[in-house]
N, C-alpha and C positions, 0 to 999 in steps of 0.2 A: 504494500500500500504506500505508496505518495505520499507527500505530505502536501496539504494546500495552501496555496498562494499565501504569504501573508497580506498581501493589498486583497484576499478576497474574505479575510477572516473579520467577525465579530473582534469588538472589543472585549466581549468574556473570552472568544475562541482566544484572541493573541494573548490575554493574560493569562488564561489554562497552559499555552506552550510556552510560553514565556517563563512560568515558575517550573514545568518538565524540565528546559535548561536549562535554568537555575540549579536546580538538583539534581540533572545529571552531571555539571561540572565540579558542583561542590564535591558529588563524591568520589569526583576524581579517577575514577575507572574507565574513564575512555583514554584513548591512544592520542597524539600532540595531533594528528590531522584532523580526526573528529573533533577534538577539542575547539582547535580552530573553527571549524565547520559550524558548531555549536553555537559559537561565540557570535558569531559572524550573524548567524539566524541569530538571536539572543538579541543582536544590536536595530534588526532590522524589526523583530517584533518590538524593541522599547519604541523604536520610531514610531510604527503604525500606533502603539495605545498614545503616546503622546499628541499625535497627531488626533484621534479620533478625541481625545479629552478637549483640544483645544476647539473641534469643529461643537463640542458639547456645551461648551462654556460661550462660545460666542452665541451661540443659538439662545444660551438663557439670560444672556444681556440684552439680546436684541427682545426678546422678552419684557425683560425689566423696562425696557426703553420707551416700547409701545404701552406697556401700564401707564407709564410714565406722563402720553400725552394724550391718558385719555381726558376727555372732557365730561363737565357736567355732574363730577363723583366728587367725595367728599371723604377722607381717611375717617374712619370710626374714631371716638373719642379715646383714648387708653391706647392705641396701637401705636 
C-alpha cells in the first residue's frame, strides 16, 4: 500500500502520520536512508498542518470581521 499524497491529506490524516514519524524516528530503529526518508515526509507533513491551520484561522477572522460590520445589533449587557 502507498502512502497518500500529503497535499491530498486531512489535517487529522497529516497529524495521524505526522506523530507515526514522530515515533518511528524516536525509536530509532530505522536504517540512516529511511530515517532521512522519514524526516523528509515528517517536514513536508508539518508544512501541510501549518498551512491548513493558517487557511483555519484566516477563515475565522474573516468571521470575526463580518460580525464585526454587522448592523443594527447591539452587544448584550455583561458580554
Amino acid at each position: 500500500m502507498t502512502a497518500k499524497a500529503v497535499s491530498e491529506m486531512t489535517f487529522e490524516e497529516a497529524m495521524s502520520a505526522l506523530e507515526q514519524v514522530v515515533n518511528q524516528l524516536e525509536r530509532g530503529e530505522v536504517a540512516l536512508e529511511e530515517s532521512i526518508a522519514l524526516y523528509e515526509r515528517g517536514a513536508a507533513l508539518k508544512a501541510h498542518c501549518a498551512a491548513k491551520l493558517a487557511a483555519a484561522e484566516q477563515k475565522v477572522e474573516l468571521i470575526r470581521a463580518q460580525e464585526g460590520r454587522a448592523t443594527g445589533t447591539t452587544p448584550a449587557e455583561g458580554m
